[in-house]
PyMOL commands that place a pseudoatom at each C-alpha (Angstrom):
pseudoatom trace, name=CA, resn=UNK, resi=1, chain=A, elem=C, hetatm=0, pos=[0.000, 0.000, 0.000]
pseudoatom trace, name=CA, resn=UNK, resi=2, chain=A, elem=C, hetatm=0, pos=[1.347, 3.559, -0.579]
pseudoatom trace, name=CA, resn=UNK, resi=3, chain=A, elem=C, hetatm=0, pos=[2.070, 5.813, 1.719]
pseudoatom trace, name=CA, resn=UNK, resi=4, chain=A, elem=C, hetatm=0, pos=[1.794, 9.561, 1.814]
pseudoatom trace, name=CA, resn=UNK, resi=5, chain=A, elem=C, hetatm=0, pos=[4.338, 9.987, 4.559]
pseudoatom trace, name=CA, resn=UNK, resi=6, chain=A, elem=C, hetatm=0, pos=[7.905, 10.793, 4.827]
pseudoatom trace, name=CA, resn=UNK, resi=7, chain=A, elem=C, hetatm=0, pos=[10.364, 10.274, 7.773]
pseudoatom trace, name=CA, resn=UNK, resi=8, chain=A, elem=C, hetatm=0, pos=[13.083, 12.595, 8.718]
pseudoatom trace, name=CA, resn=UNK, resi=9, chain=A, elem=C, hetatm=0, pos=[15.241, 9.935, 8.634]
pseudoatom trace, name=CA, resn=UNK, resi=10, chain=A, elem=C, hetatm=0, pos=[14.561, 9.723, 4.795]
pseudoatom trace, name=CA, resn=UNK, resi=11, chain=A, elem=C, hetatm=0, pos=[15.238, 13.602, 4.092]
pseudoatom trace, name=CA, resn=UNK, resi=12, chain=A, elem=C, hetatm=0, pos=[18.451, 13.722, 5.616]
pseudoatom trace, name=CA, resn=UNK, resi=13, chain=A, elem=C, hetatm=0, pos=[19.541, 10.562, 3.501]
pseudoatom trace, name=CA, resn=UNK, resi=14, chain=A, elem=C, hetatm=0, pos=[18.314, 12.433, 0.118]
pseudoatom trace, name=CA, resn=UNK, resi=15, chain=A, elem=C, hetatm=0, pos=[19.886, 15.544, 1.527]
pseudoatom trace, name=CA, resn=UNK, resi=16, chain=A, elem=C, hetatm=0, pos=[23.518, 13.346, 1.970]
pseudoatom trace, name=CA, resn=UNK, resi=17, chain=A, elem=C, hetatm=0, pos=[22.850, 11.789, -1.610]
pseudoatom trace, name=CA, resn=UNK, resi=18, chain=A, elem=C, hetatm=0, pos=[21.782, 15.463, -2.747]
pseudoatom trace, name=CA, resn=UNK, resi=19, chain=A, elem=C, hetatm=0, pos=[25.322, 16.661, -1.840]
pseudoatom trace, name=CA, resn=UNK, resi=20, chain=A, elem=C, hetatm=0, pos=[27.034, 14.079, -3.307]
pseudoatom trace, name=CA, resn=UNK, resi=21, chain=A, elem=C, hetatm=0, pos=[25.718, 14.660, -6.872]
pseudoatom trace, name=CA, resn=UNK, resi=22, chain=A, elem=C, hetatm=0, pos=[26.413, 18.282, -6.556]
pseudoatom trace, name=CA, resn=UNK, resi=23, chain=A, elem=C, hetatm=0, pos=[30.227, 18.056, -6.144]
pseudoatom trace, name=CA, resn=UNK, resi=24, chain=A, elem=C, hetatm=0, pos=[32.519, 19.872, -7.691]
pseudoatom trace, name=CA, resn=UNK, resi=25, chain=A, elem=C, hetatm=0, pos=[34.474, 17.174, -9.637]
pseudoatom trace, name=CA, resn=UNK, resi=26, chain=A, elem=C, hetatm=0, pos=[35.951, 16.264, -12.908]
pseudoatom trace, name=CA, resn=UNK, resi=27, chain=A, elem=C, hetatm=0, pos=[32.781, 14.026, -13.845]
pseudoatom trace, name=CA, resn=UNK, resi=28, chain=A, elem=C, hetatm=0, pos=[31.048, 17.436, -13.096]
pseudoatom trace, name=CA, resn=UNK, resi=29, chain=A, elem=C, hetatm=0, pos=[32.599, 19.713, -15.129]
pseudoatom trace, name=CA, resn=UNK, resi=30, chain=A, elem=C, hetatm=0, pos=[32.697, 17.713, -18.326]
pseudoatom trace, name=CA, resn=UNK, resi=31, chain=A, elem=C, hetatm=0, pos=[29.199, 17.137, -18.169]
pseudoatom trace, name=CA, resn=UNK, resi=32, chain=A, elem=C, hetatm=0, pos=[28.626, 20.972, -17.163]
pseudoatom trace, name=CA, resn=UNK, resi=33, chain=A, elem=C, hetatm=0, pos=[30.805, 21.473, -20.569]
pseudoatom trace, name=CA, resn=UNK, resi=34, chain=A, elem=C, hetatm=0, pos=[29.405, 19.243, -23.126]
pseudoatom trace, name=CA, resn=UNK, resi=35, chain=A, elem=C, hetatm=0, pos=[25.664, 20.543, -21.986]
pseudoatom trace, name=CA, resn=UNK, resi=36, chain=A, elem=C, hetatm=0, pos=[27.070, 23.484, -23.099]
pseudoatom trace, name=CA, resn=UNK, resi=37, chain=A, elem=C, hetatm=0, pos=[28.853, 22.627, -26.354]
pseudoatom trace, name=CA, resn=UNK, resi=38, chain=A, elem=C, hetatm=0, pos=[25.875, 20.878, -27.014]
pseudoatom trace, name=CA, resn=UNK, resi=39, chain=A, elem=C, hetatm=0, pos=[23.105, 23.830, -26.520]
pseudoatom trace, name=CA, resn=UNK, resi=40, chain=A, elem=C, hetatm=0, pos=[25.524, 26.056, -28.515]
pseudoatom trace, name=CA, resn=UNK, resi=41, chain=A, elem=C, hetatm=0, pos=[25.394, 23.958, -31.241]
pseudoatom trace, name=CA, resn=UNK, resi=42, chain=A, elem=C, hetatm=0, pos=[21.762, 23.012, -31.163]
pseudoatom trace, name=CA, resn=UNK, resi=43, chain=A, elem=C, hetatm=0, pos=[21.304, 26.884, -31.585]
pseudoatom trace, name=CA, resn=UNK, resi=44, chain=A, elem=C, hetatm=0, pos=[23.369, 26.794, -34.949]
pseudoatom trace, name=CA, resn=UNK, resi=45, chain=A, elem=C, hetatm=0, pos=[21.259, 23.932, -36.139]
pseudoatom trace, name=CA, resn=UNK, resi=46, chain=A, elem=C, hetatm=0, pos=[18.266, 26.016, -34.853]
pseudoatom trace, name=CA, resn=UNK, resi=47, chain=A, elem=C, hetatm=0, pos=[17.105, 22.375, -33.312]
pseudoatom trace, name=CA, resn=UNK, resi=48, chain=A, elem=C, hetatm=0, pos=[15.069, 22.545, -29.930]
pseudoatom trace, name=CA, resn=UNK, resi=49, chain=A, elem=C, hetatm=0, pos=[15.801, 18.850, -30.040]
pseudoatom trace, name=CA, resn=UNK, resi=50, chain=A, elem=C, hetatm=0, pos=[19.160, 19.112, -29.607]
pseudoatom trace, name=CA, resn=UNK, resi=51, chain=A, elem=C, hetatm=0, pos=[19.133, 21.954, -26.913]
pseudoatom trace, name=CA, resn=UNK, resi=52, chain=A, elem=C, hetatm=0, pos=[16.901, 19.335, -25.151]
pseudoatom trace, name=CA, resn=UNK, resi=53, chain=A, elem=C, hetatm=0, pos=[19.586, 17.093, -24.656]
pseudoatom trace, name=CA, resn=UNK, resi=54, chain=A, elem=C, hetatm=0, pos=[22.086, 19.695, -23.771]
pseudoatom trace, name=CA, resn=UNK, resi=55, chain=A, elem=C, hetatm=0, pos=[19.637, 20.237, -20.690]
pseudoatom trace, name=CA, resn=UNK, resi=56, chain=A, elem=C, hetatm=0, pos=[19.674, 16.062, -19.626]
pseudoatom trace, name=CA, resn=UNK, resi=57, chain=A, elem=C, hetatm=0, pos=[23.767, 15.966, -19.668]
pseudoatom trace, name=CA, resn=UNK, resi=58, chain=A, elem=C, hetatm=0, pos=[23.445, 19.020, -17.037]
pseudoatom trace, name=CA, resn=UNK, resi=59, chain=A, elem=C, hetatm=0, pos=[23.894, 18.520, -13.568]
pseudoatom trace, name=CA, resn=UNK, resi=60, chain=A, elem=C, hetatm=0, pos=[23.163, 21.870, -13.006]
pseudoatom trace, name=CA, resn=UNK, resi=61, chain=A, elem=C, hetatm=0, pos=[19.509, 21.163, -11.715]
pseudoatom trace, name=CA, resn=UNK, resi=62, chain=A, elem=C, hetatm=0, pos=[20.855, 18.830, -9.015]
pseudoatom trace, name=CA, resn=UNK, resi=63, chain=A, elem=C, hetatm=0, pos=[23.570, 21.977, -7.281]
pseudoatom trace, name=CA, resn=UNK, resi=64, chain=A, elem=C, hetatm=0, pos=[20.729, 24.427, -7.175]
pseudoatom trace, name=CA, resn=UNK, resi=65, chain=A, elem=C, hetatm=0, pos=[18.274, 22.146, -5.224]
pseudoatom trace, name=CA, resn=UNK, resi=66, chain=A, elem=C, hetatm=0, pos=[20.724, 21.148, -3.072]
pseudoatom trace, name=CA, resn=UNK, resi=67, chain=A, elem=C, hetatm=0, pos=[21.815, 24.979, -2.183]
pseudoatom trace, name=CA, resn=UNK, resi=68, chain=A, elem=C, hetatm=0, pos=[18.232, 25.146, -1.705]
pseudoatom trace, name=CA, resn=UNK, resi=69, chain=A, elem=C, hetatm=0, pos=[18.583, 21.754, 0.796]
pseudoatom trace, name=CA, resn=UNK, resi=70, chain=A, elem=C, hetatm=0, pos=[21.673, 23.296, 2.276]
pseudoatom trace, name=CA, resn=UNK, resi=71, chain=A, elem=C, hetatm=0, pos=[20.023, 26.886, 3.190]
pseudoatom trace, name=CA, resn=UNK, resi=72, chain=A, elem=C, hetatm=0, pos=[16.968, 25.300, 4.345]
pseudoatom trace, name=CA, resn=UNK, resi=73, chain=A, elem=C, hetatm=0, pos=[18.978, 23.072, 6.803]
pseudoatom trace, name=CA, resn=UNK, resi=74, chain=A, elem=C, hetatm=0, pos=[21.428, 26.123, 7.420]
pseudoatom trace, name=CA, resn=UNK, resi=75, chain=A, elem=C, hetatm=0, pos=[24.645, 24.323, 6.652]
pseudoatom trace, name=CA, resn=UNK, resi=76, chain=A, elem=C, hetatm=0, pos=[26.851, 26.915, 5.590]
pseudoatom trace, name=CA, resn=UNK, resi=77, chain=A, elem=C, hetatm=0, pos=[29.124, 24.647, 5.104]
pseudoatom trace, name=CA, resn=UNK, resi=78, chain=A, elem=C, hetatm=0, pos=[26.864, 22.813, 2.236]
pseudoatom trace, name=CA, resn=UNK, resi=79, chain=A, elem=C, hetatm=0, pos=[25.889, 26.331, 1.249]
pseudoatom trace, name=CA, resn=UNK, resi=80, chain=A, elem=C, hetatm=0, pos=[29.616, 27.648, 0.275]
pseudoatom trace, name=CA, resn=UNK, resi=81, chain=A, elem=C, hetatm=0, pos=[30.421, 24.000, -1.529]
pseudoatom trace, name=CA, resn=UNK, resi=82, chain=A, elem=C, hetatm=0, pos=[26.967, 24.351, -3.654]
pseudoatom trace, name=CA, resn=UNK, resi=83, chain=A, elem=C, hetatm=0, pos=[27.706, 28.122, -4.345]
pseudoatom trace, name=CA, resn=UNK, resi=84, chain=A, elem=C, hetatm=0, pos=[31.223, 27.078, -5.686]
pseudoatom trace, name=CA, resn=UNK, resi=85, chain=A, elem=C, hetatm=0, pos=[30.207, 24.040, -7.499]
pseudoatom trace, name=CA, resn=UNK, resi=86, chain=A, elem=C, hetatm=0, pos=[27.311, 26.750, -9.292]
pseudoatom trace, name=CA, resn=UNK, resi=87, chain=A, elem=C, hetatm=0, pos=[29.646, 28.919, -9.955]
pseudoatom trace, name=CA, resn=UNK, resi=88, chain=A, elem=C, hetatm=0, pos=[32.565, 27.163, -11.300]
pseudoatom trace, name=CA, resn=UNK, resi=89, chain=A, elem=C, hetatm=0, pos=[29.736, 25.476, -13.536]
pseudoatom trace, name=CA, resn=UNK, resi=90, chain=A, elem=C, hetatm=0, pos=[28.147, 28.328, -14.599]
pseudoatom trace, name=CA, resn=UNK, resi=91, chain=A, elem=C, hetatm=0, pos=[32.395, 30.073, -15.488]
pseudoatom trace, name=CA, resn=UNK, resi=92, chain=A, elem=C, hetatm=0, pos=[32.747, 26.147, -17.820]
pseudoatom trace, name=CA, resn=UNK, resi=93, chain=A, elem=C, hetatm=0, pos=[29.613, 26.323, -19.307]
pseudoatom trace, name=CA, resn=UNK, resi=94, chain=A, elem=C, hetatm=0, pos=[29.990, 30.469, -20.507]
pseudoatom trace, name=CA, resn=UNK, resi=95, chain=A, elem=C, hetatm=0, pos=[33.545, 29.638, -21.185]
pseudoatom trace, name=CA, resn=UNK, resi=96, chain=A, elem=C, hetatm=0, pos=[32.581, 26.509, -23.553]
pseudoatom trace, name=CA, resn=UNK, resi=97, chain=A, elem=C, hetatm=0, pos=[30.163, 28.081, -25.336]
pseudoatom trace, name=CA, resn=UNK, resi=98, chain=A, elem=C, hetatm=0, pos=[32.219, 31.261, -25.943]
pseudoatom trace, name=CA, resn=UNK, resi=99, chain=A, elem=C, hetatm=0, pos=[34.949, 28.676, -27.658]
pseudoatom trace, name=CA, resn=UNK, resi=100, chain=A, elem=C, hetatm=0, pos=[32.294, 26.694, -29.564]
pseudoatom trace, name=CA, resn=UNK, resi=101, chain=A, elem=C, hetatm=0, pos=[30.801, 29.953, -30.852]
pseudoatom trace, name=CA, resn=UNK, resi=102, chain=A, elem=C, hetatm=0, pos=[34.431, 31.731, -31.806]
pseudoatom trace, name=CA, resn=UNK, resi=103, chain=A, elem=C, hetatm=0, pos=[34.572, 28.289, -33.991]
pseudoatom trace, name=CA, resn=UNK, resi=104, chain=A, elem=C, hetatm=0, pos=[31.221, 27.934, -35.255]
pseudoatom trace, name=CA, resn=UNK, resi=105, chain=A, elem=C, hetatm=0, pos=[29.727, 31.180, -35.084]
pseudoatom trace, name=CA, resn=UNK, resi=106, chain=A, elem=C, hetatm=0, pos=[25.930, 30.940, -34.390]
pseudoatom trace, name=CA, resn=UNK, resi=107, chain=A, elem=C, hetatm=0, pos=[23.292, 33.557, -35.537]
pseudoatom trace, name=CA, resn=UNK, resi=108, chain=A, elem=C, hetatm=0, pos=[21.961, 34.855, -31.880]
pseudoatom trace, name=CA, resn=UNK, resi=109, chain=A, elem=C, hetatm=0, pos=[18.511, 35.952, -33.420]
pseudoatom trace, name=CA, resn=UNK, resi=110, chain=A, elem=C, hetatm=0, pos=[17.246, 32.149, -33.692]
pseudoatom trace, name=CA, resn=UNK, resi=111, chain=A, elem=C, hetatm=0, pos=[14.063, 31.757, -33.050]
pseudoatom trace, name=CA, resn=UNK, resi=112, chain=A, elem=C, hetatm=0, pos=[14.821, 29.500, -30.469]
pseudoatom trace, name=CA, resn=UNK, resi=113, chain=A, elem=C, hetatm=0, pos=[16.972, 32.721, -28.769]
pseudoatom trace, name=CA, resn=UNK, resi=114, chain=A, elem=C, hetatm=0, pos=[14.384, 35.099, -28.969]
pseudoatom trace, name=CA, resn=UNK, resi=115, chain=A, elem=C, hetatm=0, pos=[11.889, 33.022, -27.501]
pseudoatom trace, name=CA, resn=UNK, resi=116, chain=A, elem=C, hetatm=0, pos=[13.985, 32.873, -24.764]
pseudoatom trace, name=CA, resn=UNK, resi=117, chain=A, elem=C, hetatm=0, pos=[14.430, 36.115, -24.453]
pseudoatom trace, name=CA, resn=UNK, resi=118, chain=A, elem=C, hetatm=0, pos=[10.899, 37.352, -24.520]
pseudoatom trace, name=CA, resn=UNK, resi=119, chain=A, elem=C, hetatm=0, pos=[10.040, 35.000, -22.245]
pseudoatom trace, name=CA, resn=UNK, resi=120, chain=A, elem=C, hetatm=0, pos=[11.396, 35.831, -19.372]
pseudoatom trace, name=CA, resn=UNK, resi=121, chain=A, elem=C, hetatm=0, pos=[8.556, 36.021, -16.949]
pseudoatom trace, name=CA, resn=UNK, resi=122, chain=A, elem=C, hetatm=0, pos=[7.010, 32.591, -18.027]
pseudoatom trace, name=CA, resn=UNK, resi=123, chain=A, elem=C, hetatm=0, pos=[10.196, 30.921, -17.298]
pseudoatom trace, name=CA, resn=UNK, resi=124, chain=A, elem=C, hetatm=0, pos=[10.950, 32.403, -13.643]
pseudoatom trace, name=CA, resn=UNK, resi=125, chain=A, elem=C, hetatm=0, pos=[7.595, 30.372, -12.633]
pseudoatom trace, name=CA, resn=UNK, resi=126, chain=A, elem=C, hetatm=0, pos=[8.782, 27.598, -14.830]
pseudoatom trace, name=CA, resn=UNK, resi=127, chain=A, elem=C, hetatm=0, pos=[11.690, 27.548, -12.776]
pseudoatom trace, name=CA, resn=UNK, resi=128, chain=A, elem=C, hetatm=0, pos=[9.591, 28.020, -9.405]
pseudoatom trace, name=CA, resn=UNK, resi=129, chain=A, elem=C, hetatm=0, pos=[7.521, 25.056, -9.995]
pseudoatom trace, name=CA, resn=UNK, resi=130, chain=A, elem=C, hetatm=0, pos=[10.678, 22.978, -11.865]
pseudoatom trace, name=CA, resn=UNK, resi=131, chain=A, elem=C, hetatm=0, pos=[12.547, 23.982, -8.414]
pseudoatom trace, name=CA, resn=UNK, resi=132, chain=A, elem=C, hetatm=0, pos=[9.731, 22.961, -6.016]
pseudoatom trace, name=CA, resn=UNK, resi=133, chain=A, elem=C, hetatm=0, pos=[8.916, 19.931, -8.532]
pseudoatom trace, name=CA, resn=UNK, resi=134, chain=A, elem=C, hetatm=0, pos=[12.502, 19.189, -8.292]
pseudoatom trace, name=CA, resn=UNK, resi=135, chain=A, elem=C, hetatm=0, pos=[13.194, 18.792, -4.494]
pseudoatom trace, name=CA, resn=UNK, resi=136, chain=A, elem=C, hetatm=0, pos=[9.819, 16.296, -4.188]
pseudoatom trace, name=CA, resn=UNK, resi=137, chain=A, elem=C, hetatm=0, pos=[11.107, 14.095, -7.196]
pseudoatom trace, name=CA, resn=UNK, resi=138, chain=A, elem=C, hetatm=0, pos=[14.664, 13.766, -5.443]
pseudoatom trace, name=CA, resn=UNK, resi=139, chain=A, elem=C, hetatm=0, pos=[13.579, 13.516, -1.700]
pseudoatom trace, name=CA, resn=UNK, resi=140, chain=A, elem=C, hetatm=0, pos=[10.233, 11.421, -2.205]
pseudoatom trace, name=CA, resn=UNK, resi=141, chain=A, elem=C, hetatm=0, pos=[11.110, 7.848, -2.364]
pseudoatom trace, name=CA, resn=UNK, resi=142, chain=A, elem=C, hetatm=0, pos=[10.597, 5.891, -5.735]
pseudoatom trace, name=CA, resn=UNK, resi=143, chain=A, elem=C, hetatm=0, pos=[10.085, 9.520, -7.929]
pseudoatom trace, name=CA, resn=UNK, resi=144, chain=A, elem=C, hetatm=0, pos=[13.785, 10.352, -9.127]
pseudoatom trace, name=CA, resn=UNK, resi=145, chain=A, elem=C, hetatm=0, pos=[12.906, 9.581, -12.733]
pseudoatom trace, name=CA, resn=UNK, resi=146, chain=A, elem=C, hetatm=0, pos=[11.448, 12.680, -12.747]
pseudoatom trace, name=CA, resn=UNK, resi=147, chain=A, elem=C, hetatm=0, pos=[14.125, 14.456, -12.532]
pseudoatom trace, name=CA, resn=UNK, resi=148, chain=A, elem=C, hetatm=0, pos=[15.549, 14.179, -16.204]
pseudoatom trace, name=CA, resn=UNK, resi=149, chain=A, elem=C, hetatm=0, pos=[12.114, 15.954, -17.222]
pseudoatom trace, name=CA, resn=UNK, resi=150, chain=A, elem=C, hetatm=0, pos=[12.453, 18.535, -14.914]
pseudoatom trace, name=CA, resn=UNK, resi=151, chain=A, elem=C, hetatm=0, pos=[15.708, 19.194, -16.094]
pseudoatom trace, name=CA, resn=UNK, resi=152, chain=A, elem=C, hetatm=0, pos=[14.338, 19.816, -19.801]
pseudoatom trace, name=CA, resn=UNK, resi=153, chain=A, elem=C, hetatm=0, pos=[11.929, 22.353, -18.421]
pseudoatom trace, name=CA, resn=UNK, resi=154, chain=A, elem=C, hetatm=0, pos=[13.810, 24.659, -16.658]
pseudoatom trace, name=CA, resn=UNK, resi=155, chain=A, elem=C, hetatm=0, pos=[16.265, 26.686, -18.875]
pseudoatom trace, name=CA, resn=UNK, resi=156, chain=A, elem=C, hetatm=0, pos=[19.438, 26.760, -17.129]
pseudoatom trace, name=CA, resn=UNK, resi=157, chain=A, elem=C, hetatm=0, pos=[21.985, 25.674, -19.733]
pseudoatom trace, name=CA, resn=UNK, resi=158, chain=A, elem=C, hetatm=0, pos=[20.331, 27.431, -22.739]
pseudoatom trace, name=CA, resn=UNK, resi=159, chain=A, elem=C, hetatm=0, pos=[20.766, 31.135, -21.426]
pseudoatom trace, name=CA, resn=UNK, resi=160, chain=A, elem=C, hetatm=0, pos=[24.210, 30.271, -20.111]
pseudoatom trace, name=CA, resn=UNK, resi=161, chain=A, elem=C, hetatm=0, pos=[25.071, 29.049, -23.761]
pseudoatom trace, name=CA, resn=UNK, resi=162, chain=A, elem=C, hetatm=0, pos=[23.745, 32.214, -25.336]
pseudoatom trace, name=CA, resn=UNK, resi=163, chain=A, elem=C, hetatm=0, pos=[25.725, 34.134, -22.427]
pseudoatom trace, name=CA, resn=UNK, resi=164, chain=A, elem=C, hetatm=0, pos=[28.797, 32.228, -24.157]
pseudoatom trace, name=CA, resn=UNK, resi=165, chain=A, elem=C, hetatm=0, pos=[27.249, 33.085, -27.721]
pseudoatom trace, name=CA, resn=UNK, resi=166, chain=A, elem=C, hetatm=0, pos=[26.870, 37.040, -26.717]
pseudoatom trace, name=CA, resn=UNK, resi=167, chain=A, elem=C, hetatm=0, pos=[30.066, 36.978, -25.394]
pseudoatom trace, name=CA, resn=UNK, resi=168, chain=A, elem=C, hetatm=0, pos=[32.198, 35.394, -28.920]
pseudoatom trace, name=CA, resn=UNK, resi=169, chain=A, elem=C, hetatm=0, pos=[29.852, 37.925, -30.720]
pseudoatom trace, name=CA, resn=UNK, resi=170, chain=A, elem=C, hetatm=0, pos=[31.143, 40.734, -28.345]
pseudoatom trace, name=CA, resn=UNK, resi=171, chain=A, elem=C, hetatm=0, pos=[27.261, 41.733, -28.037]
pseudoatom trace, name=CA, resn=UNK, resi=172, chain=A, elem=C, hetatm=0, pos=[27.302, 42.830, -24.675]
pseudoatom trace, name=CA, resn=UNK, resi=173, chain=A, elem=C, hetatm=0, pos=[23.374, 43.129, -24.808]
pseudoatom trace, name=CA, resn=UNK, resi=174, chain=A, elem=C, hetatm=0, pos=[22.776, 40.053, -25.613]
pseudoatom trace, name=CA, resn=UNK, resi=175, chain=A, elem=C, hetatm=0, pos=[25.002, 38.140, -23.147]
pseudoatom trace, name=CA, resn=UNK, resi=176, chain=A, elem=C, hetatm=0, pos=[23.363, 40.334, -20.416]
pseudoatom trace, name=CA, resn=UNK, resi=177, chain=A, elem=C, hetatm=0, pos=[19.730, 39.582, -20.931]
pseudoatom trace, name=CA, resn=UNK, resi=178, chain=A, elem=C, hetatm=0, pos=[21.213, 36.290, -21.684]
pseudoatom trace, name=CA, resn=UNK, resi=179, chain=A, elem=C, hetatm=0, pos=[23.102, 36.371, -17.660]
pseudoatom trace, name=CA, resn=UNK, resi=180, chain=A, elem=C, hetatm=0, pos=[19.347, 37.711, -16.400]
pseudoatom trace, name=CA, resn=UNK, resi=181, chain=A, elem=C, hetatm=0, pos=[17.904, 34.803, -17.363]
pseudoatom trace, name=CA, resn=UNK, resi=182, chain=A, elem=C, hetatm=0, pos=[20.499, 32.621, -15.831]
pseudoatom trace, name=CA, resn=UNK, resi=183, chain=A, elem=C, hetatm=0, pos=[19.670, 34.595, -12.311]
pseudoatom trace, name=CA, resn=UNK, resi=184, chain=A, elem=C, hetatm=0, pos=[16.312, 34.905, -12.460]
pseudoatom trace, name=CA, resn=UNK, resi=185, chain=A, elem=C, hetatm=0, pos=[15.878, 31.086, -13.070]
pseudoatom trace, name=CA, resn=UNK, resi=186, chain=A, elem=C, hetatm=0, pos=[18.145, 29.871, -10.249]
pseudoatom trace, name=CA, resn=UNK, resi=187, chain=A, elem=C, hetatm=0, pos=[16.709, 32.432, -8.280]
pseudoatom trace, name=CA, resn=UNK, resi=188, chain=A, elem=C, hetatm=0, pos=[12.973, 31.060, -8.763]
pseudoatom trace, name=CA, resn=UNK, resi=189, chain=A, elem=C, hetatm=0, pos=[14.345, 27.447, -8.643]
pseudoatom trace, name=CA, resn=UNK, resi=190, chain=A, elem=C, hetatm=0, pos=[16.095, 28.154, -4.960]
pseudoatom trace, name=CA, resn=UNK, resi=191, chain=A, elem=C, hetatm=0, pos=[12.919, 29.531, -4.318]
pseudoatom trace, name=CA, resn=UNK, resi=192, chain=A, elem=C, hetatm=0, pos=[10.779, 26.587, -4.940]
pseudoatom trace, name=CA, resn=UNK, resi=193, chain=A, elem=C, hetatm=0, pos=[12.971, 24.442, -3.340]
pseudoatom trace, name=CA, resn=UNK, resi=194, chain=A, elem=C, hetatm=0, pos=[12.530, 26.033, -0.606]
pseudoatom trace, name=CA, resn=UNK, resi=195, chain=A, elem=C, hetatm=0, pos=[9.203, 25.790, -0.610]
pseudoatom trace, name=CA, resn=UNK, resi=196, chain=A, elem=C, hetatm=0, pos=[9.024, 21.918, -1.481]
pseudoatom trace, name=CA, resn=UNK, resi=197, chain=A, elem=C, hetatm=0, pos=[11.288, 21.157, 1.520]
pseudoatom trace, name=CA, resn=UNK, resi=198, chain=A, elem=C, hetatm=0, pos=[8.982, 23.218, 3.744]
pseudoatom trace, name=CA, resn=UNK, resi=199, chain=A, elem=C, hetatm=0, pos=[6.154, 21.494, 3.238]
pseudoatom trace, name=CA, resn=UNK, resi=200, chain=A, elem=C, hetatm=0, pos=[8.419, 18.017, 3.273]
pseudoatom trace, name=CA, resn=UNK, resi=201, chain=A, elem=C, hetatm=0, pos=[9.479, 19.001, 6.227]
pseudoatom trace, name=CA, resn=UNK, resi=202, chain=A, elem=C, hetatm=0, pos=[5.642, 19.373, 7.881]
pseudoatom trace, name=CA, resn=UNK, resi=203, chain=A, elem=C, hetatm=0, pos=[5.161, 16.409, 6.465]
pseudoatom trace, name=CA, resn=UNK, resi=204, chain=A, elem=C, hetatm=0, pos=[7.830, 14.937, 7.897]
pseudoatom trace, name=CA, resn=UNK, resi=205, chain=A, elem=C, hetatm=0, pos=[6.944, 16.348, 11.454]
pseudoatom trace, name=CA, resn=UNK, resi=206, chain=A, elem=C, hetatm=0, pos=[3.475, 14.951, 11.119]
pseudoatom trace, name=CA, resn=UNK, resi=207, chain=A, elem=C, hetatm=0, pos=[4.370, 11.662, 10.350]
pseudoatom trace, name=CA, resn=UNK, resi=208, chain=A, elem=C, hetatm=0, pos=[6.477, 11.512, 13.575]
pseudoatom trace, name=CA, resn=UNK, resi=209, chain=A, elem=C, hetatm=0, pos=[3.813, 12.436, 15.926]
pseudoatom trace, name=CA, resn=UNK, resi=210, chain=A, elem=C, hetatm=0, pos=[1.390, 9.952, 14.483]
pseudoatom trace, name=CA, resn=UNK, resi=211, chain=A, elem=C, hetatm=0, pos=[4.001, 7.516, 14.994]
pseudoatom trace, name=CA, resn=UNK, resi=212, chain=A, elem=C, hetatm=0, pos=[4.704, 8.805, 18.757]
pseudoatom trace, name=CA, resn=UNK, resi=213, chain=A, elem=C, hetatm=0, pos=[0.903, 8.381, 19.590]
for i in range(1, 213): cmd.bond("trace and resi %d" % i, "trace and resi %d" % (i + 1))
show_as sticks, trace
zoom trace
C-alpha cells in the first residue's frame, strides 16, 4: 500500500545523496561542458531537439536544489560547496560556449533565442515550480525519474550558452539579458525548493507524531 508519509530519517539521507551529486568534480565539469557545447550547437542547427539534450547531460539542476537543501537546513558549510560548485559550472559552461561559438559562429537571433528572451517572466515560474517539482522528485522515495524531465523544463543551460554566444559575438546586450535569465531562473528554482522542503518538512513532522501516539 502507498504511503503519503515521509520520515526525517529519509530527508536527511536524500539531503547526503543530494550533496554528493552536486560536487565539484571532474565528472562534473565535463558534463557541465558538453551541456554546453551541445546547446551552442543546437542553436546553430536552430534544433530545440538538440538543446533538449544539452539540458539532460546538465547537472546543473541537481547543485541548485541542493543549495536550496543546504540553506533550508542552514549548513553553511553545504551552502559555500553548492555556491562554488554553481559557480565554477556556470564560469565552464559560458567559457565553452564562448569557444564553440568563436569556432562555429551561431546567428543569436534564432528563433529559439528570442523566444527565450521574450520569455522571461514565463520561465521564472517555470523555474519556481521545476525547483519545487525538483526537491519532491529527489527527496520522495521511488520519484527520481522525474528528474531528467524537470531538467528539460527549466532553462538553465540554454541562457548560459547564449551568455557564451553574446560573449564570442562581443554583443554585450545580448550576453546580459542572456546572464538575467540565468539569475532569475536559479533564483525562482532556490525559491521553490525552498518551498518543497517546507512542506516536506511538515510532512515529515506529522508523520512523527502519528508515529509517537
Amino acid at each position: 500500500m502507498k504511503t503519503f508519509a515521509i520520515s526525517k530519517a529519509q530527508l536527511y539521507a536524500s539531503s547526503a545523496e543530494l550533496a554528493d551529486k552536486a560536487n565539484l568534480d571532474l565528472g562534473f565539469m565535463l558534463l557541465v561542458g558538453c551541456a554546453a557545447a551541445i546547446a551552442t550547437l543546437g542553436f546553430g542547427m536552430n534544433s530545440p531537439a538538440v538543446i533538449i539534450g544539452s539540458m539532460i547531460v546538465s547537472p546543473l539542476l541537481y547543485v541548485v536544489i541542493g543549495i536550496a537543501a543546504a540553506a533550508f537546513r542552514r549548513n553553511w558549510a553545504s551552502i559555500r560547496s553548492g555556491v562554488y560548485s554553481l559557480i565554477a559550472g556556470i564560469l565552464v559552461a559560458v567559457a565553452v560556449a564562448s569557444v564553440v561559438a568563436a569556432i562555429s559562429p551561431v546567428n543569436e537571433q534564432s528563433e529559439i533565442a528570442q523566444r527565450l528572451h521574450t520569455g522571461a517572466v514565463y520561465y521564472f515560474f517555470v523555474a519556481l515550480f521545476s525547483g519545487f517539482a525538483g526537491v519532491v522528485a529527489f527527496y520522495w522515495p521511488g520519484t527520481q525519474e522525474a528528474l531528467s524531465g524537470l531538467a528539460i523544463a527549466v532553462a538553465l543551460v540554454p541562457p548560459l550558452a547564449m551568455t557564451g554566444l553574446g560573449i564570442a559575438s562581443l554583443n554585450a546586450d545580448f550576453a546580459l539579458k542572456s546572464a538575467a535569465i540565468v539569475t532569475v531562473n536559479t533564483a525562482a528554482i532556490l525559491l521553490g525548493g525552498l518551498l518543497a522542503l517546507a512542506l516536506l518538512h511538515t510532512i515529515a513532522e506529522g508523520s512523527s507524531k502519528q508515529e509517537a501516539v
